[in-house]
FIKOLBA-598369 format. One record per residue: residue in three letters; x, y, z of N, C-alpha, C in turn; residue number from 1. Coordinates in Angstrom, 2 decimals, padded with zeros to 5 digits. Example, Ala and Ser with C-alpha at 12.3 -4.5 7.8 and 13.67 -1.06 7.14 Angstrom:
REC  code      n_u      n_v      n_w     ca_u     ca_v     ca_w      c_u      c_v      c_w  pos
REC   ALA   013.19  -005.69   007.80   012.30  -004.50   007.80   013.20  -003.30   007.80    1
REC   SER   012.85  -002.25   007.08   013.67  -001.06   007.14   012.90   000.03   007.87    2
END
This chain:
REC  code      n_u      n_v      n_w     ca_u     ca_v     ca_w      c_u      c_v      c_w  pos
REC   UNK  -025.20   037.41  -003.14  -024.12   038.15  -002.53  -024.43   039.65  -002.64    1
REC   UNK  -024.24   040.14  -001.34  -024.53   041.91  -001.78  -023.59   042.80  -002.40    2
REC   UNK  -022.17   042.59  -002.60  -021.41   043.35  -003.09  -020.63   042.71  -004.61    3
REC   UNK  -019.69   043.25  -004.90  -019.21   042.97  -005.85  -017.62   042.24  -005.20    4
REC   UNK  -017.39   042.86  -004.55  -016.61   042.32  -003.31  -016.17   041.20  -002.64    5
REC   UNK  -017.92   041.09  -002.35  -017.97   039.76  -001.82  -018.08   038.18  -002.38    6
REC   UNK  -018.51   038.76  -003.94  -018.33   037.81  -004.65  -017.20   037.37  -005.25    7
REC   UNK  -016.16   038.02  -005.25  -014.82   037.98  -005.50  -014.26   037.19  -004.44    8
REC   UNK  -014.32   037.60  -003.25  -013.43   036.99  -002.12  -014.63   035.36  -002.02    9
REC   UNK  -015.46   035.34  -002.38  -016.10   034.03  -002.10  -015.04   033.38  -003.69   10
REC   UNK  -015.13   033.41  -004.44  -014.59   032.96  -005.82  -013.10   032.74  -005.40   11
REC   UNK  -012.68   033.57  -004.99  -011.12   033.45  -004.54  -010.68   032.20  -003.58   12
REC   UNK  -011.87   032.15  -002.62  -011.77   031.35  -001.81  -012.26   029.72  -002.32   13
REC   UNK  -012.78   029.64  -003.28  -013.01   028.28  -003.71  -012.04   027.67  -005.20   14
REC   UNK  -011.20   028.96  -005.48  -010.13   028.81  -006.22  -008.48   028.03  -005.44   15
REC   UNK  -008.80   029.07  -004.39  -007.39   028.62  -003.27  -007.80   027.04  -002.91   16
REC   UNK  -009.07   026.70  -002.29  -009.33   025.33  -001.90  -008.91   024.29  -002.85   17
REC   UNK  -009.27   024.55  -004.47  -009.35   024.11  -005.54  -007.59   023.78  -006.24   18
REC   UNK  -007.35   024.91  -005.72  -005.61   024.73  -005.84  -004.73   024.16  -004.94   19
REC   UNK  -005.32   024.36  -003.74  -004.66   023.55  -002.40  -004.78   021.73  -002.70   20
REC   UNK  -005.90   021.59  -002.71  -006.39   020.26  -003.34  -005.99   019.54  -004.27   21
REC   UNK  -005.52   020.07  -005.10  -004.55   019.89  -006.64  -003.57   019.62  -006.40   22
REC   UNK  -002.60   020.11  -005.42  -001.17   019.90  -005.28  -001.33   018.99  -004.45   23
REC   UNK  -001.72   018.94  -003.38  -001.69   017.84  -002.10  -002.56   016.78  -002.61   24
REC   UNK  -003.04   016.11  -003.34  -003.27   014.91  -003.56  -002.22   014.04  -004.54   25
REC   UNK  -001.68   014.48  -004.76  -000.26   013.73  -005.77   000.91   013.25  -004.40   26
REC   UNK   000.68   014.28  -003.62   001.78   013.81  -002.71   000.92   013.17  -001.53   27
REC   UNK   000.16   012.37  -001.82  -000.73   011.96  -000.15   000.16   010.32  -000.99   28
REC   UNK   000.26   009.50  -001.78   000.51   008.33  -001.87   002.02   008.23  -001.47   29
REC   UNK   003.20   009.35  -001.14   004.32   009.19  -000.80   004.49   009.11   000.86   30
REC   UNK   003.27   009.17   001.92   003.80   009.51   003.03   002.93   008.66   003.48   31
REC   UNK   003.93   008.74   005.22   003.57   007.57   005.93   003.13   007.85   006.45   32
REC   UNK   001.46   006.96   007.51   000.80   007.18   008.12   000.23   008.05   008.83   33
REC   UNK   001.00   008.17   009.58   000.90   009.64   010.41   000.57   010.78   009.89   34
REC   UNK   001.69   011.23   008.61   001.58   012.21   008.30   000.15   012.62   007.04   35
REC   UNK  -000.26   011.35   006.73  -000.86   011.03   005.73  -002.45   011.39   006.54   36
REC   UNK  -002.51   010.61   007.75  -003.46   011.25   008.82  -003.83   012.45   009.50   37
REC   UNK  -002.51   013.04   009.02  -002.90   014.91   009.41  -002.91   015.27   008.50   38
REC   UNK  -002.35   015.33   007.63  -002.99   016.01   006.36  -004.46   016.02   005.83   39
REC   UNK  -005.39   014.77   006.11  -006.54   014.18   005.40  -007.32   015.01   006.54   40
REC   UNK  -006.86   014.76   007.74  -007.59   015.59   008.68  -007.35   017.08   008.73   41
REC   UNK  -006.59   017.71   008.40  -006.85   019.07   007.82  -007.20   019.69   006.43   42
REC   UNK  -006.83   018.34   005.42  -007.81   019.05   004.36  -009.51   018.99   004.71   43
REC   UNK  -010.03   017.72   005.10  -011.06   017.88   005.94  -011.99   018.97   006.29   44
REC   UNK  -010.99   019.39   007.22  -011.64   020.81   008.49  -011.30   021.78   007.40   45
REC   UNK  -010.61   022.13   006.09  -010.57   023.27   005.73  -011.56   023.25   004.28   46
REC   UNK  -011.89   021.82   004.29  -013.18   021.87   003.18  -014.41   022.02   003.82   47
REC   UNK  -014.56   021.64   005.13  -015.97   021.73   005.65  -015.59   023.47   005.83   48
REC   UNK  -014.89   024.18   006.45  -014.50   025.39   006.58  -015.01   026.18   005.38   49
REC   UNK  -014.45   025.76   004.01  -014.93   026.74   003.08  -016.29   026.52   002.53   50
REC   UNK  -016.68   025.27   002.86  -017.89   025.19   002.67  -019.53   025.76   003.38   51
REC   UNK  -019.03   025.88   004.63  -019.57   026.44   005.23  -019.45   028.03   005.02   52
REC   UNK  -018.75   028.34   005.01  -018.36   029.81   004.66  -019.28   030.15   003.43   53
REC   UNK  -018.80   029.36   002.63  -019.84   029.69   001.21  -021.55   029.84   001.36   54
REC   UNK  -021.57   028.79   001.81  -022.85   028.42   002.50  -023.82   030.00   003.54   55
REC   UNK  -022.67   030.29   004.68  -023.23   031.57   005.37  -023.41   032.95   004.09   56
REC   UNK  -022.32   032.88   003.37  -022.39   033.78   002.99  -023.21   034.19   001.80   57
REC   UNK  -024.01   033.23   000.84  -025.13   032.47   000.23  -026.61   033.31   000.90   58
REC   UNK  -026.35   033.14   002.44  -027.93   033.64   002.69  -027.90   035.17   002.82   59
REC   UNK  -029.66   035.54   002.82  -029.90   036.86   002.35  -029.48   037.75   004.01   60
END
């Protein structure tokens, strides 16, 4: 990472994922289908999201 900056907001960002993830899996066994299907599909797209992110921001 080139800044001091940037390593912060990368850290921040795999803290928020890390905390998002924490709360919403206790409540995925109370809901019904549907909703249980958008949720899985947007935690999904927002783990490949930060992962990728991490990933771009990784190279030189």
């Amino acid at each position: 990472m080139p800044g001091q900056v940037d390593q912060y907001g990368k850290l921040g960002s795999l803290v928020f994922m890390c905390t998002m993830m924490s709360n919403l899996m206790p409540s995925l066994a109370s809901m019904d289908n549907k909703s249980l299907l958008a949720n899985i599909t947007a935690l999904s797209i927002l783990v490949i999201i930060v992962i990728v992110n991490s990933f771009i921001q990784s190279l030189p």
